[in-house]
C-alpha positions in Angstrom: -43.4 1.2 -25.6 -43.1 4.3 -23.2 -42.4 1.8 -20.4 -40.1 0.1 -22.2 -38.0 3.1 -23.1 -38.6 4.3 -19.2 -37.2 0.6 -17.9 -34.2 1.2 -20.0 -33.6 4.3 -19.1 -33.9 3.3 -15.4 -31.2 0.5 -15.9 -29.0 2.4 -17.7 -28.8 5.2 -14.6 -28.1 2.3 -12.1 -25.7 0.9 -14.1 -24.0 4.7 -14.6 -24.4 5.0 -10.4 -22.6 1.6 -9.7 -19.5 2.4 -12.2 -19.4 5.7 -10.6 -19.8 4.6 -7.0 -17.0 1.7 -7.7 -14.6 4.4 -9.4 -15.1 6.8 -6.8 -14.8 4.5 -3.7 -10.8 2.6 -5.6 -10.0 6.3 -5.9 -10.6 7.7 -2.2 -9.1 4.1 -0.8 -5.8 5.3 -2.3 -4.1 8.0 0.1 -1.9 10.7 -1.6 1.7 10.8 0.2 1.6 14.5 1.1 1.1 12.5 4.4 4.1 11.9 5.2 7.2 13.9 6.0 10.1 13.6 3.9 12.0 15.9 5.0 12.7 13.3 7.4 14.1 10.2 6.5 14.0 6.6 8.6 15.8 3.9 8.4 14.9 0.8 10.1 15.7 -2.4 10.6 13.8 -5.1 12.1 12.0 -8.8 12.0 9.0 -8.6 10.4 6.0 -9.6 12.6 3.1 -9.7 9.8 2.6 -8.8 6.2 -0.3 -7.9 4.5 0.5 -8.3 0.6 -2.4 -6.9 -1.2 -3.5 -3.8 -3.3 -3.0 -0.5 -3.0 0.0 -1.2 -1.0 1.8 -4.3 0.3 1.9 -3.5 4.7 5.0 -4.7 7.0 4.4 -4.7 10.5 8.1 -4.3 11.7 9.6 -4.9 15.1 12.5 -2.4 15.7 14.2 -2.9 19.1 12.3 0.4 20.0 8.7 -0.3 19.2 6.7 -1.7 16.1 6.5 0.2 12.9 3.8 -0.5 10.1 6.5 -0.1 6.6 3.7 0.6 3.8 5.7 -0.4 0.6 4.8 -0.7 -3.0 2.0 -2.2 -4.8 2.0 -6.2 -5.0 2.8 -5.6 -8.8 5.7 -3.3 -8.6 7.4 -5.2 -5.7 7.5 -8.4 -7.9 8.6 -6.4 -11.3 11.8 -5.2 -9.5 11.9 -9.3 -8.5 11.3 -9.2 -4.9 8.4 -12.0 -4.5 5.8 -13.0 -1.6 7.9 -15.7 -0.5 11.1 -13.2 0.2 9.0 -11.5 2.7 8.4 -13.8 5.7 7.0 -13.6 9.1 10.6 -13.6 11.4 12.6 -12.0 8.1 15.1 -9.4 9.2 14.8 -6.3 6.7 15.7 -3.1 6.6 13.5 0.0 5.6 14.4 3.2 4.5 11.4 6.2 4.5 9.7 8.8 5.4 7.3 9.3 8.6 4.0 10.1 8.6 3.0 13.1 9.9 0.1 12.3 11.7 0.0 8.2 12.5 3.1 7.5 14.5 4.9 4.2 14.1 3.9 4.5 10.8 6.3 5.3 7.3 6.1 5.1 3.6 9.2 3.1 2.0 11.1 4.5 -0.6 13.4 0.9 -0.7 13.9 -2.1 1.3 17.0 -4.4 1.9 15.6 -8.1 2.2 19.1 -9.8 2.2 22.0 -8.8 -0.1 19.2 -7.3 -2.4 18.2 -4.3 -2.3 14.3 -2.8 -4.0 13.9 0.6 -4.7 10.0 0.9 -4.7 9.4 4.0 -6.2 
């Protein structure tokens, strides 16, 4: 019975450890966005050269004609609720980008709202 009670309790605090690891790792994946400037605000336009549309954030890789940016937009979720869907973001799209720099990474900005057409996404 005492090695019963000792398997359960054994369980239980590596089931208690996994939960916490799994919270604790989705929480530091997410960057806060003190990291970037705005103060300064960008606005690019440009053909997108890859996209990476997953959680936290959808990823554009953007080619400017100075250099190629990486655009990190909205969640997957959000971008679709405001009705801008996978297929309106394609490899050769022009788009244009409006955001704010990080501090540290160059080439690299958080959007505040893209312009895929006529159509315009505010995604915050």
């Amino acid at each position: 019975m005492l090695r019963t009670k000792m398997m359960r309790m054994i369980v239980t605090a590596c089931c208690v450890a996994i939960v916490m690891v799994t919270w604790t790792s989705t929480a530091m994946a997410h960057h806060g966005w003190s990291e970037y400037d705005n103060s300064k605000t960008l606005n690019l336009s440009g053909k997108i050269q890859a996209i990476g549309y997953d959680n936290p954030h959808v990823i554009l890789q953007l080619q400017t004609k100075e250099q190629l940016w990486e655009a990190v937009l909205a969640p997957p979720s959000r971008l679709q609720n405001r009705g801008l869907l996978p297929k309106q973001l394609q490899v050769g799209e022009t788009v244009n980008v409006v955001g704010y720099p990080h501090r540290s990474e160059k080439n690299e900005m958080r959007a505040e709202q893209i312009i895929v057409g006529e159509k315009t996404i505010p995604l915050r």
